[in-house]
Backbone as CSV, one residue per row, in Angstrom:
resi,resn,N_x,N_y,N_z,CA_x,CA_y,CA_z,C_x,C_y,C_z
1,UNK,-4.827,-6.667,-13.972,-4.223,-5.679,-13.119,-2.829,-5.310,-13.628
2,UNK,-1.766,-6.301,-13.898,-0.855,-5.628,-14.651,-0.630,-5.324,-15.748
3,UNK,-1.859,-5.133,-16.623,-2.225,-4.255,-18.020,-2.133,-3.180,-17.388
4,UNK,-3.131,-3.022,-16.298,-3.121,-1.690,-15.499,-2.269,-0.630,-15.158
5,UNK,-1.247,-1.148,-14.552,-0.053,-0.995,-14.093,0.722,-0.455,-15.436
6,UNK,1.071,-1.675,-16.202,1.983,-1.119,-17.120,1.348,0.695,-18.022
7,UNK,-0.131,0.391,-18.290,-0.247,1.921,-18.657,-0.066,2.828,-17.822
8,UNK,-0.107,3.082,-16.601,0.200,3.720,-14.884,2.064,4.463,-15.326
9,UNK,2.650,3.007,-15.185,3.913,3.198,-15.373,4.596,3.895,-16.658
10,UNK,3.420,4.583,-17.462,3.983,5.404,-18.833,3.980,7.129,-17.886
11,UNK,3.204,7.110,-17.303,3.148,8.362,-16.813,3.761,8.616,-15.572
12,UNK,3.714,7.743,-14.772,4.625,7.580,-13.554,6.025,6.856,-13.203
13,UNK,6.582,6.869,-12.584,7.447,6.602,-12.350,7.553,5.047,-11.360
14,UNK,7.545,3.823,-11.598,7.414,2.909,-11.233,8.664,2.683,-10.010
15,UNK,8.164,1.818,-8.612,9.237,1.321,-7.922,9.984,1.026,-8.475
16,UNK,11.261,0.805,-7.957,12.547,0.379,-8.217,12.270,-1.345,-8.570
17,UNK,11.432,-1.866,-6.869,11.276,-3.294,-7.671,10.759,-3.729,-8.339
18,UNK,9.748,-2.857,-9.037,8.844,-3.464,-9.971,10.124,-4.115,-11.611
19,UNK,11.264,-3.100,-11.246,12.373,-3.609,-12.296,12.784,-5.108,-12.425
20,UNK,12.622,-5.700,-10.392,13.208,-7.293,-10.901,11.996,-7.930,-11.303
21,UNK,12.528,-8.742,-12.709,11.596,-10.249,-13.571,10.667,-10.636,-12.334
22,UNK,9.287,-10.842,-12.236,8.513,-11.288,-11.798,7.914,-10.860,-10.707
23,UNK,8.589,-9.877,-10.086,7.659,-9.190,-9.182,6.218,-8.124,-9.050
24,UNK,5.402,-8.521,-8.352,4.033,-8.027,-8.304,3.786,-6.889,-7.521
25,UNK,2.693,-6.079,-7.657,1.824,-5.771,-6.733,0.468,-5.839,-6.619
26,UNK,0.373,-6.085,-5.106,-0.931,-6.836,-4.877,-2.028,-5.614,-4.505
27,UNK,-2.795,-4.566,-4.775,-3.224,-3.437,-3.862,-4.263,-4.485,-2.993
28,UNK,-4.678,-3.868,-1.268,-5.062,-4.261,-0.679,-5.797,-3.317,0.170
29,UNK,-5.547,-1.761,0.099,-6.585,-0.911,0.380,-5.994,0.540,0.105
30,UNK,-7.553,1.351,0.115,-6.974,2.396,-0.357,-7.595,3.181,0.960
31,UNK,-7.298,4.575,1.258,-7.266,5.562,2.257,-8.309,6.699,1.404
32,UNK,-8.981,7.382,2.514,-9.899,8.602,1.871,-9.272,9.135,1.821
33,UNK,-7.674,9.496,1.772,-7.388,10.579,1.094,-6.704,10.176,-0.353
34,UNK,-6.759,8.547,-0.473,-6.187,8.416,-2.196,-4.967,7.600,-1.983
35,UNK,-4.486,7.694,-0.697,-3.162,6.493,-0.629,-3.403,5.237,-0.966
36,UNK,-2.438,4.709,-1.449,-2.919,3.137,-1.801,-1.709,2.166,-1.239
37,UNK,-2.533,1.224,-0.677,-1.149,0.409,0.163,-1.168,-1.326,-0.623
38,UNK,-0.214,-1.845,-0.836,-0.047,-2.774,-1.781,0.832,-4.145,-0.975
39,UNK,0.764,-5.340,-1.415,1.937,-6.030,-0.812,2.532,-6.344,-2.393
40,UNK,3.733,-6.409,-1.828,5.104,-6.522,-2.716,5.091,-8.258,-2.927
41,UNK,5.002,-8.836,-3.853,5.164,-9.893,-3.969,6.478,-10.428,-4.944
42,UNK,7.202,-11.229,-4.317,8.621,-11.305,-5.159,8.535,-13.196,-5.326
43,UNK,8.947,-13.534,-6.564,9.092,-15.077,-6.747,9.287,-16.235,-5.408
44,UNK,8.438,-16.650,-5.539,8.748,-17.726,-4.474,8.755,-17.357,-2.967
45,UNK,8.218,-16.011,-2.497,8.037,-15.614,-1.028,6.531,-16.184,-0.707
46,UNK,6.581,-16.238,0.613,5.163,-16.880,1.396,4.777,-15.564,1.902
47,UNK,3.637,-15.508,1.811,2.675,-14.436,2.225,2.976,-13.914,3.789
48,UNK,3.400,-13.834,4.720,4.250,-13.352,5.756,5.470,-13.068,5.287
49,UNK,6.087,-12.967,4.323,7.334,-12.601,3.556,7.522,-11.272,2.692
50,UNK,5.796,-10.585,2.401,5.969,-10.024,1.226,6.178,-8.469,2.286
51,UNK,6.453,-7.474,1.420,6.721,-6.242,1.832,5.681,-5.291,1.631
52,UNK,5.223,-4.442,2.804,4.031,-3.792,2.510,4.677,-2.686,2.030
53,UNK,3.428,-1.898,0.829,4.361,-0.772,0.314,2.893,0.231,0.218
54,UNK,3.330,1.549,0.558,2.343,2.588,0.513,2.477,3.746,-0.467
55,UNK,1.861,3.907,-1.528,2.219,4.574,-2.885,0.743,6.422,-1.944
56,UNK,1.870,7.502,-2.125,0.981,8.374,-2.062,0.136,8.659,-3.184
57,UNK,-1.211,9.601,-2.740,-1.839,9.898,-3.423,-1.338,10.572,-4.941
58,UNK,-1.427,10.630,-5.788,-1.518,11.032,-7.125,-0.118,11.471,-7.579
59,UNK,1.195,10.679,-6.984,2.488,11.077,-7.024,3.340,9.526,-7.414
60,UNK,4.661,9.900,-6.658,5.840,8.839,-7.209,6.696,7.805,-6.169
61,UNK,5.998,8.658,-4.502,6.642,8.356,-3.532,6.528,6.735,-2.976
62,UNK,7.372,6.613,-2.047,6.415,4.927,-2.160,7.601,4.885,0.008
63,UNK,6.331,4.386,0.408,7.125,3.642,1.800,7.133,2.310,1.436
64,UNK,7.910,1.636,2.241,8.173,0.509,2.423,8.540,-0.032,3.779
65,UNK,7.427,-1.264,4.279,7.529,-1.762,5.352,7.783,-3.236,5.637
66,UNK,8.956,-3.826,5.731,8.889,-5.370,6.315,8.409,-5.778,7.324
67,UNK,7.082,-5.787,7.132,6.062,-6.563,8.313,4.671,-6.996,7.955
68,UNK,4.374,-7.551,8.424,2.361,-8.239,7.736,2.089,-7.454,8.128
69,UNK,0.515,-7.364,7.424,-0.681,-6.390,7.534,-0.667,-6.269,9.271
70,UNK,-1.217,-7.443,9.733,-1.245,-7.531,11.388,-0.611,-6.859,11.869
71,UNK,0.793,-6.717,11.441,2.092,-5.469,12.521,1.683,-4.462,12.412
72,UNK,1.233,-3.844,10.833,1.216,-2.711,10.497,0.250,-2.000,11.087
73,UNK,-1.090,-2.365,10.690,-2.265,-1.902,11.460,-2.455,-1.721,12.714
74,UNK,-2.157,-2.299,13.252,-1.942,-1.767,14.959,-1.359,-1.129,15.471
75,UNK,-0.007,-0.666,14.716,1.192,0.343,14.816,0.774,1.559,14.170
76,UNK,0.089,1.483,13.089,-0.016,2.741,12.248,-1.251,3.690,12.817
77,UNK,-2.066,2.803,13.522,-3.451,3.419,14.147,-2.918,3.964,15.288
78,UNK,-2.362,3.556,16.212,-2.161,3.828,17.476,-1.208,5.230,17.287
79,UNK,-0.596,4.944,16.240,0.720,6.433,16.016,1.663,6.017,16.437
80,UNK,1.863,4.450,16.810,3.175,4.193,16.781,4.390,4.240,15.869
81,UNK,3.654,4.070,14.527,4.289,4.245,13.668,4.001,5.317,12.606
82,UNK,4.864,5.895,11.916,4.268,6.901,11.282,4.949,7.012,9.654
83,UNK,4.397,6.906,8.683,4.558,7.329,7.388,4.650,8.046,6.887
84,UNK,6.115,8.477,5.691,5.985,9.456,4.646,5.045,9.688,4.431
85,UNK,4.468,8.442,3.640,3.529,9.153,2.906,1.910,8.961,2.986
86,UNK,1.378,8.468,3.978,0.273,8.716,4.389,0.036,9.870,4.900
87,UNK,-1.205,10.678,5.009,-1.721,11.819,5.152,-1.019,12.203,7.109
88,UNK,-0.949,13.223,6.944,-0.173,13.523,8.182,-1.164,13.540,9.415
89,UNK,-2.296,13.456,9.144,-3.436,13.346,10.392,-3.878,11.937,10.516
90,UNK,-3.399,10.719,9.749,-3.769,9.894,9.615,-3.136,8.885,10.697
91,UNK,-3.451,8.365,11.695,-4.741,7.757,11.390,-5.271,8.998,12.523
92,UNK,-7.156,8.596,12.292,-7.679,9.676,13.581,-7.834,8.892,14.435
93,UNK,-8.191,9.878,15.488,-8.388,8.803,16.977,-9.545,7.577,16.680
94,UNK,-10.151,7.972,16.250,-11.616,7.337,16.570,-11.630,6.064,15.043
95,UNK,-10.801,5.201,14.970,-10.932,4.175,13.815,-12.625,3.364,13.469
96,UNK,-12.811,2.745,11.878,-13.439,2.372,11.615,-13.495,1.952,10.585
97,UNK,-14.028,0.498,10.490,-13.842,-0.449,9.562,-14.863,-0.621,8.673
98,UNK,-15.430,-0.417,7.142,-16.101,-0.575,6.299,-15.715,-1.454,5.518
99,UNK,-16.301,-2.516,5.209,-15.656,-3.647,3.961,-15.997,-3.423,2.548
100,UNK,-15.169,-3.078,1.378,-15.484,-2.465,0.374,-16.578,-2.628,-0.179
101,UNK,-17.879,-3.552,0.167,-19.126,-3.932,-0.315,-20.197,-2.408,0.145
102,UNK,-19.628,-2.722,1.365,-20.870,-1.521,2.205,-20.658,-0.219,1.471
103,UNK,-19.216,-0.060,0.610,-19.401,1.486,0.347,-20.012,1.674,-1.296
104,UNK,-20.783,0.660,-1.816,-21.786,0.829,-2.674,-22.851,1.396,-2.577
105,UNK,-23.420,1.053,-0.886,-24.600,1.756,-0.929,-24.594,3.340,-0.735
């Protein structure tokens, strides 16, 4: 994955933190419209520590959220919370959960 990345980062413009020594990103899902949301992993943080980060579709932008998946998802569905850069209709009323296996068939 960060072979990946580093060819990504010839054409794009990489976070700021991807600059400090040893920091990761983890992707953890992507959106039908192409957003991709990642946790930020920095040396020596515990997994309730890391920073969720949301890279828009086919661009440079990036949110950033200090909170676990758990905060986020319940805030971001309901419209409590709302993102640059996720799609501006997002989320819809009516949620639903597919686990990346099922969308083979």
């Amino acid at each position: 994955m960060d072979e990946a990345y580093e060819e990504l980062w010839q054409y794009e413009q990489k976070p700021s933190e991807m600059e400090e020594p040893g920091n990761r990103l983890i992707p953890w899902a992507t959106t039908d419209n192409g957003e991709c949301l990642f946790w930020l992993v920095r040396p020596g943080q515990k997994p309730d520590e890391w920073t969720l980060m949301i890279n828009e579709e086919g661009g440079e932008e990036w949110d950033r959220y200090a909170m676990t998946v758990t905060q986020f998802l319940p805030q971001v569905l309901a419209g409590e919370l709302r993102s640059e850069v996720l799609w501006s209709r997002f989320a819809e009323e009516v949620h639903s959960f597919r686990p990346a296996l099922s969308l083979q068939d």
